[in-house]
C-alpha positions as CSV (number, residue, x, y, z in Angstrom):
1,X,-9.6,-9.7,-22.5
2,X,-6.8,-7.8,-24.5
3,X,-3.8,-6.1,-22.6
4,X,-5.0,-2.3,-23.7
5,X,-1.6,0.3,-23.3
6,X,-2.2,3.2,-21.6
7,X,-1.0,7.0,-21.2
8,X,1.1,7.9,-17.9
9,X,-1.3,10.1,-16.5
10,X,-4.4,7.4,-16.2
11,X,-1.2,5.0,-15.9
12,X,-0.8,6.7,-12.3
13,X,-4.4,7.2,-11.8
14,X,-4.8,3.0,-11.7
15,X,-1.3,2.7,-10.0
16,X,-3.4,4.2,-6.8
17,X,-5.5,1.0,-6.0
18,X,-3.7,-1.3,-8.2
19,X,-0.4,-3.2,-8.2
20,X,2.8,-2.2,-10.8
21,X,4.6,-4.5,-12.3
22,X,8.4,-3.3,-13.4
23,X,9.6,-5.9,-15.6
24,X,13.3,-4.1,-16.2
25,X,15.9,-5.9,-15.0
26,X,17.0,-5.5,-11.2
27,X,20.1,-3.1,-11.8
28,X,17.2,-0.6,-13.8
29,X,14.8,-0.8,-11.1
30,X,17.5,-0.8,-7.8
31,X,18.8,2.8,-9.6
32,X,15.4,3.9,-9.7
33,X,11.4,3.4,-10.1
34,X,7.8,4.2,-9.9
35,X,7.4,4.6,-6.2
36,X,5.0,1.7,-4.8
37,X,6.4,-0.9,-7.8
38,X,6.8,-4.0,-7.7
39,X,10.0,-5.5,-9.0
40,X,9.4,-8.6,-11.8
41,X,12.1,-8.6,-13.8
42,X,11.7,-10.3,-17.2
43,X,15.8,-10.8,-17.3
44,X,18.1,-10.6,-14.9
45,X,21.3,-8.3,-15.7
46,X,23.5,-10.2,-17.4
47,X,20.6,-12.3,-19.6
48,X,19.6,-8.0,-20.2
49,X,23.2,-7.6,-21.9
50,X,23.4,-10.8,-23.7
51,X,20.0,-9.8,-25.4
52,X,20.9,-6.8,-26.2
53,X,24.1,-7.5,-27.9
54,X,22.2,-10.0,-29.9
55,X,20.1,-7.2,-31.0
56,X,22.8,-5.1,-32.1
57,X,25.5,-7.3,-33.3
58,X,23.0,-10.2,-35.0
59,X,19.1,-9.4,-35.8
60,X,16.0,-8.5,-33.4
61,X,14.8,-11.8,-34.5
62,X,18.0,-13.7,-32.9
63,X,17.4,-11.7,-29.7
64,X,13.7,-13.0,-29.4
65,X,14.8,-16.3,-29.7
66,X,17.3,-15.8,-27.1
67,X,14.3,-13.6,-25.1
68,X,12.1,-17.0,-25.8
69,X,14.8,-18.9,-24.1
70,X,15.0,-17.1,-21.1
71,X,11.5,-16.3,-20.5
72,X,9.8,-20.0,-21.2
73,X,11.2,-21.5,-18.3
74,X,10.3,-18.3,-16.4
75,X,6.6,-18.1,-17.0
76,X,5.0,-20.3,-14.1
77,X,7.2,-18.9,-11.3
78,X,6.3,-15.6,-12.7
79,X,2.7,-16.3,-12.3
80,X,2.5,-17.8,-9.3
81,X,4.9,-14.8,-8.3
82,X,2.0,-12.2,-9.3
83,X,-0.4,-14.5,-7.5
84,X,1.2,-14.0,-4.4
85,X,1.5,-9.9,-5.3
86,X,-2.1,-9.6,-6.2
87,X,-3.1,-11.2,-2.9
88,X,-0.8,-9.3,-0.4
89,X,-1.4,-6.0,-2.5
90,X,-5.4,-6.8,-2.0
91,X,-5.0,-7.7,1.7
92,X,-3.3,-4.4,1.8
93,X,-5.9,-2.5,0.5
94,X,-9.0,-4.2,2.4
95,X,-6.9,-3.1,5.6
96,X,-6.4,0.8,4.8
97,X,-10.1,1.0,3.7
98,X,-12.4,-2.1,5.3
99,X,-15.3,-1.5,3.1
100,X,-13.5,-2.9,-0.3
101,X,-13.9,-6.7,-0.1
102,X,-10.6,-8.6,-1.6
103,X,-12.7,-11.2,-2.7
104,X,-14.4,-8.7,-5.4
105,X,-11.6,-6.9,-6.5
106,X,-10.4,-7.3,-10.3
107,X,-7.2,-9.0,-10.8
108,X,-6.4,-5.7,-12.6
109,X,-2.3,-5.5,-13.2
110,X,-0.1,-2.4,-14.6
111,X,3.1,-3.4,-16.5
112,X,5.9,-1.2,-18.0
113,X,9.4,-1.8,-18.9
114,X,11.7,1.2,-19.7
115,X,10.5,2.3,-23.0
116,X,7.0,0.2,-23.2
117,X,7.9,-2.4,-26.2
118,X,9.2,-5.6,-26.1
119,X,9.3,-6.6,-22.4
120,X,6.6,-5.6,-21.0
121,X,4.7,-6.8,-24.3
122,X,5.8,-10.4,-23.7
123,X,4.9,-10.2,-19.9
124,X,1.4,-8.7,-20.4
125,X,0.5,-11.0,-23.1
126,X,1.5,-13.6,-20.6
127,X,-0.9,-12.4,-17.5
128,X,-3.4,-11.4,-20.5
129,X,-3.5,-15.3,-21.6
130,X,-3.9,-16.7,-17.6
131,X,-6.9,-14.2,-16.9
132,X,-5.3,-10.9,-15.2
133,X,-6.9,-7.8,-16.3
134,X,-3.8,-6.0,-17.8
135,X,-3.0,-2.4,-18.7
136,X,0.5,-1.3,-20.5
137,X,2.6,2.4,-20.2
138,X,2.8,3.6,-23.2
139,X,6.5,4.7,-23.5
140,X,7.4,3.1,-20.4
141,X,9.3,4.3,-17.3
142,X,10.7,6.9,-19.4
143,X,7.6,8.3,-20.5
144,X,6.9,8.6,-16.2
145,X,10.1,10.1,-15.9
146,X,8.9,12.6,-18.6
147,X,5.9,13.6,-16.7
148,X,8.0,13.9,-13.4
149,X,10.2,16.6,-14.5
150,X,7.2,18.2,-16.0
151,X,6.0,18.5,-12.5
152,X,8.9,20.6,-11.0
153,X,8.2,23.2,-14.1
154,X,4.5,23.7,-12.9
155,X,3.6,26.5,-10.5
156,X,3.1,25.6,-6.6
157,X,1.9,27.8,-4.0
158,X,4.8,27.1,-1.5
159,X,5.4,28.3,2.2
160,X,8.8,27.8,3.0
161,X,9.8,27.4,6.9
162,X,12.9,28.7,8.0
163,X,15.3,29.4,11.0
164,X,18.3,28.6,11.9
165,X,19.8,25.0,12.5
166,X,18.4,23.6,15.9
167,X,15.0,25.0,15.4
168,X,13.3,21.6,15.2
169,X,11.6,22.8,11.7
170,X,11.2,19.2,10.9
171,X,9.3,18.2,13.9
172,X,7.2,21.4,12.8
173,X,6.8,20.3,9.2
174,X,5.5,16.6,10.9
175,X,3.2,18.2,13.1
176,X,1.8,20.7,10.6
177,X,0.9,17.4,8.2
178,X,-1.0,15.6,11.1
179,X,-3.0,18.6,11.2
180,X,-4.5,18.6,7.9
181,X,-1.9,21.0,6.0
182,X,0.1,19.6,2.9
183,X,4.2,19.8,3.4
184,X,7.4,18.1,1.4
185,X,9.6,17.1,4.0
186,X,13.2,17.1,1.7
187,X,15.3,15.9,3.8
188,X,12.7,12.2,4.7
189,X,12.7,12.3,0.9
190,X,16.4,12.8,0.3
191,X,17.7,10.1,3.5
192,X,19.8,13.1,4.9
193,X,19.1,15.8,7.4
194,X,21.2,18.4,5.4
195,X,23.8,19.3,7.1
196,X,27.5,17.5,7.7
197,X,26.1,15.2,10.2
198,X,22.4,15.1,8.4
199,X,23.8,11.0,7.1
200,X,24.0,10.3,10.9
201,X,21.5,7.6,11.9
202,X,20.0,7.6,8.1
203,X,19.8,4.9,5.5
204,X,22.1,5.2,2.4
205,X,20.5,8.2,0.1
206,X,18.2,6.8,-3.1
207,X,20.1,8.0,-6.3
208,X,19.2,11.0,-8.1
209,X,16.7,10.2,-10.1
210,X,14.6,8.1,-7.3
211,X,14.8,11.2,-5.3
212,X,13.4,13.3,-8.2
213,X,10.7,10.5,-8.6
214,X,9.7,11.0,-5.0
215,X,9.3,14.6,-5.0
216,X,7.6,14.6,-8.2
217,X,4.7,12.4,-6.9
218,X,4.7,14.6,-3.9
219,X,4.0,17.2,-6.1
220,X,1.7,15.6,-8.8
221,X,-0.4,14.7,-5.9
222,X,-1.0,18.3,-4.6
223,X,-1.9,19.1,-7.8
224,X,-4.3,16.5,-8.2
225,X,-5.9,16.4,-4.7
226,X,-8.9,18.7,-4.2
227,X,-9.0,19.0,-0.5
228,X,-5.0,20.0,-1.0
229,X,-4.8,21.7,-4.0
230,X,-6.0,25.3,-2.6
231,X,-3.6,25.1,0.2
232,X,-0.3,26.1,0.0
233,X,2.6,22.9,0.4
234,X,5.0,23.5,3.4
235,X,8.3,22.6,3.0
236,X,11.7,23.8,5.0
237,X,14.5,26.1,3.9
238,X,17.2,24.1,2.4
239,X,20.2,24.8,0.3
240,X,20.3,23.2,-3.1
241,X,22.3,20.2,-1.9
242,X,21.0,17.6,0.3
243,X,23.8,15.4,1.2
244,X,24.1,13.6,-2.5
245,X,21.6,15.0,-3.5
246,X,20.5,18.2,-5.8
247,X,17.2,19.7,-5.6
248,X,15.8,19.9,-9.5
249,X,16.5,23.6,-10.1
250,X,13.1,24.4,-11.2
251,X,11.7,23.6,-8.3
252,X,14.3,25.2,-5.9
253,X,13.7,28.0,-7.9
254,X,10.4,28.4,-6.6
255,X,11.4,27.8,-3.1
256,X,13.8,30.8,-2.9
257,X,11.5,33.1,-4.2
258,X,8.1,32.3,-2.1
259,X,7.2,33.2,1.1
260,X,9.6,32.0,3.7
261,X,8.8,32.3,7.6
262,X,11.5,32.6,9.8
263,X,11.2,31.1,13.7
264,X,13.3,33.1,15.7
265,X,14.6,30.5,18.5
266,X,17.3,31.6,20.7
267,X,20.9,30.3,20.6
268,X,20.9,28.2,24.0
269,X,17.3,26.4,23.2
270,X,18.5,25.4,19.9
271,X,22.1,24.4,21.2
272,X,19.8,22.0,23.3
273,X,17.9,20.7,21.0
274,X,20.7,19.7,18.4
275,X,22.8,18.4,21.5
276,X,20.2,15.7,22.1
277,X,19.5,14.8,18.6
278,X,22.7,14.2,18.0
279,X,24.8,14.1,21.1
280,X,24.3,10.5,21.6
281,X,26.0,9.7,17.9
282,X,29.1,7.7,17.2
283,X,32.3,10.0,18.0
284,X,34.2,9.0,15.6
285,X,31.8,9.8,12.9
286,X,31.0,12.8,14.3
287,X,34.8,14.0,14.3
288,X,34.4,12.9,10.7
289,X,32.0,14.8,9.8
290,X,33.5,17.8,11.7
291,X,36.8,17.4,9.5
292,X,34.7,17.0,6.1
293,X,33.9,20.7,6.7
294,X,37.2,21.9,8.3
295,X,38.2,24.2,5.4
296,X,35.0,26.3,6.2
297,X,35.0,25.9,9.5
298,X,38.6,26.8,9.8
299,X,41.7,24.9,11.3
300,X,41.5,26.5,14.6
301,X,37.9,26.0,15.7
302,X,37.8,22.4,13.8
303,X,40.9,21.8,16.2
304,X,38.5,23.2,19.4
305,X,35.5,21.3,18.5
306,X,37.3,17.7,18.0
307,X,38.8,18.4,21.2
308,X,35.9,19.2,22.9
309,X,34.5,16.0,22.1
310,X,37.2,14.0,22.6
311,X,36.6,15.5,26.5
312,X,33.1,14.5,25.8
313,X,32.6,18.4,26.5
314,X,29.6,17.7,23.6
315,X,28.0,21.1,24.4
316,X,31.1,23.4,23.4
317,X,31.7,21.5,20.6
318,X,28.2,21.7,18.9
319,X,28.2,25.4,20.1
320,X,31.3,25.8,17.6
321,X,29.3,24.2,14.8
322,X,25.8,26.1,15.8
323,X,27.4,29.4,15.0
324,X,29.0,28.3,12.1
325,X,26.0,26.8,10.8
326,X,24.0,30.1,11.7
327,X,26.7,32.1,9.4
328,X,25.7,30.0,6.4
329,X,22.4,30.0,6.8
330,X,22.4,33.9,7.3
331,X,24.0,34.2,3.9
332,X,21.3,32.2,2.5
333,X,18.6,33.6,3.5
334,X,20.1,36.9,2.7
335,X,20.5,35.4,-1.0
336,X,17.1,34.6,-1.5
337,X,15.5,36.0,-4.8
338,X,14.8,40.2,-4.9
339,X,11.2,40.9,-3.1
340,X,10.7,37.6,-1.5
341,X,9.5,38.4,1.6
342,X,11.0,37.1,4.7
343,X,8.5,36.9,7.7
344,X,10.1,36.4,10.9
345,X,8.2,34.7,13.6
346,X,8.8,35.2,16.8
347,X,8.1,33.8,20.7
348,X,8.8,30.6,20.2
349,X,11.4,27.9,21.5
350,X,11.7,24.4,20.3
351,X,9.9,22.3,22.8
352,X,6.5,24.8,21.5
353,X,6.8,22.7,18.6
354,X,3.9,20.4,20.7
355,X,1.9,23.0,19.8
356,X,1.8,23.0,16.6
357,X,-2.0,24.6,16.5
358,X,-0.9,27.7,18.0
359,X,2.4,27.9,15.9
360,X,-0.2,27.3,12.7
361,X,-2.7,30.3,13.8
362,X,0.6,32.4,14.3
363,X,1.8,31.8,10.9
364,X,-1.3,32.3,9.3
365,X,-1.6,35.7,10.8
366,X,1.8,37.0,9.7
């Protein structure tokens, strides 16, 4: 068998049922990668830089010599490494879908490195020699990265759900998915729940570029999944900035200018709702994130809200930040490109989002 390089898009078709191998070193693939890779790095960071120096300062044929040295005594662990991948990564798939045998599937590998040359060569002709069906990316992880900011230029029919904070929109969004309707819930994506206290109870946030490699295969697989592609995508209002994080403009573009339907949930109901999502969080890092948005908030009702907490008074305190929230969000719904429409929902309160059928067929109507 000869390693045969591939383009991204049947690249990503294969990556569905088979494993991928990132060979870049682990500083490359920790900032960001292919969602679902595997991380076998040919160099480790600092034998990455000494190579490359070689490169520049010496001769390429110096720095393969150096490559050789590093990689010889690297090739049986390496092996034995994908061994173990292969198997896991077929156990895997005989578990989500019990009629594939793991016994009969091919010991079919993908490899890329960042720009599809020497790396990845000298890895694939490796797994190529031992038996392993192997496929290379032509151009590498930055010919993927290529094709995922192609995906935030292409038109998507979005819904966008809104109202204000409190309205348990992402609970909606969840239930919505489980019932057969395709969303892009940002904030899972993005590690933040979007406001000052959305890092509360979340993991650290995935760089930029991992989060644009997320949302990008959310998107490339609307687009390429029939039973999806004539629905329209859900996803919730949000401002461009998601803790860290920036939504690609493109993309946000869209969302301000399609259809955006707003549950109207009144002020007590949602003051509940945000008071037990967060009213059992650390007090400190909740006065924290109080004084990270003071200067909007202003010095006397930052002063009232810290206070209230400290008196574990948690309900006047989140009423403060409620309102202020509800001020913002006003102003950005009001901002919201000329002629989008606006569709305002409403009869419910949060605890209706159990019933997620009847807040679907309500939607639909309006």
């Amino acid at each position: 068998m000869a390693v045969k390089p591939i383009v991204i898009e049947s690249f990503l078709e294969l990556a569905a049922s088979h494993p991928v191998l990132d060979v870049r070193s682990p500083s490359e693939f920790n900032h960001a990668h292919i969602p679902g890779a595997y991380s076998l790095p040919l160099f480790t960071d600092e034998e990455r830089k000494v190579v490359g120096t070689a490169y520049k300062q010496q001769s390429r044929e110096q720095a393969i010599k150096i490559g050789l040295d590093y990689f010889g005594p690297k090739m049986r662990p390496m092996l034995e490494e994908v061994e173990k991948l292969l198997q896991a990564h077929h156990v895997q798939q005989a578990n989500s879908n019990p009629i594939i045998n793991s016994n009969d599937v091919p010991q079919t590998i993908l490899v890329h490195c960042w720009r599809g040359g020497m790396r990845s060569g000298g890895v694939a002709w490796l797994l190529d020699l031992y038996g392993f069906r192997v496929y290379t990316l032509i151009g590498g992880y930055k010919s993927y990265r290529h094709h995922i900011l192609e995906q935030f230029e292409a038109p998507v029919d979005l819904k966008i759900l809104g109202g204000y904070t409190g309205t348990g929109k992402t609970e909606i969004l969840q239930k919505l998915e489980r019932l057969g309707e395709p969303i892009i819930d940002l904030e899972a994506l993005a590690m933040h729940k979007g406001s000052a206290f959305g890092h509360l109870g979340q993991p650290e946030q995935p760089s930029q570029e991992m989060f644009e490699n997320l949302l990008g295969m959310k998107l490339r697989q609307w687009h390429n999944t029939k039973e999806t592609a004539d629905k329209a995508i859900w996803a919730e209002d949000e401002s461009l900035r998601i803790g860290n994080l920036l939504i690609p403009q493109p993309f946000y573009k869209q969302m301000r200018s399609s259809p955006c339907y707003f549950l109207d949930v009144p002020f007590e109901e949602r003051l509940d709702f945000i008071v037990k999502d967060y009213g059992k969080a650390d007090r400190d890092k909740l006065i924290g994130a109080i004084l990270r948005i003071q200067k909007r908030l202003g010095g006397l009702e930052t002063k009232t809200a810290i206070n209230s907490l400290i008196e574990n008074d948690i309900r006047s305190s989140f009423a403060i930040l409620l309102k202020y929230y509800d001020k913002w969000y006003l102003k950005g719904l009001d901002s919201r490109e000329p002629g989008t429409p606006v569709i305002t929902v409403k009869g419910f309160a949060v605890d209706h989002v159990r019933n997620a059928q009847l807040l679907l067929n309500q939607l639909k109507q309006n």
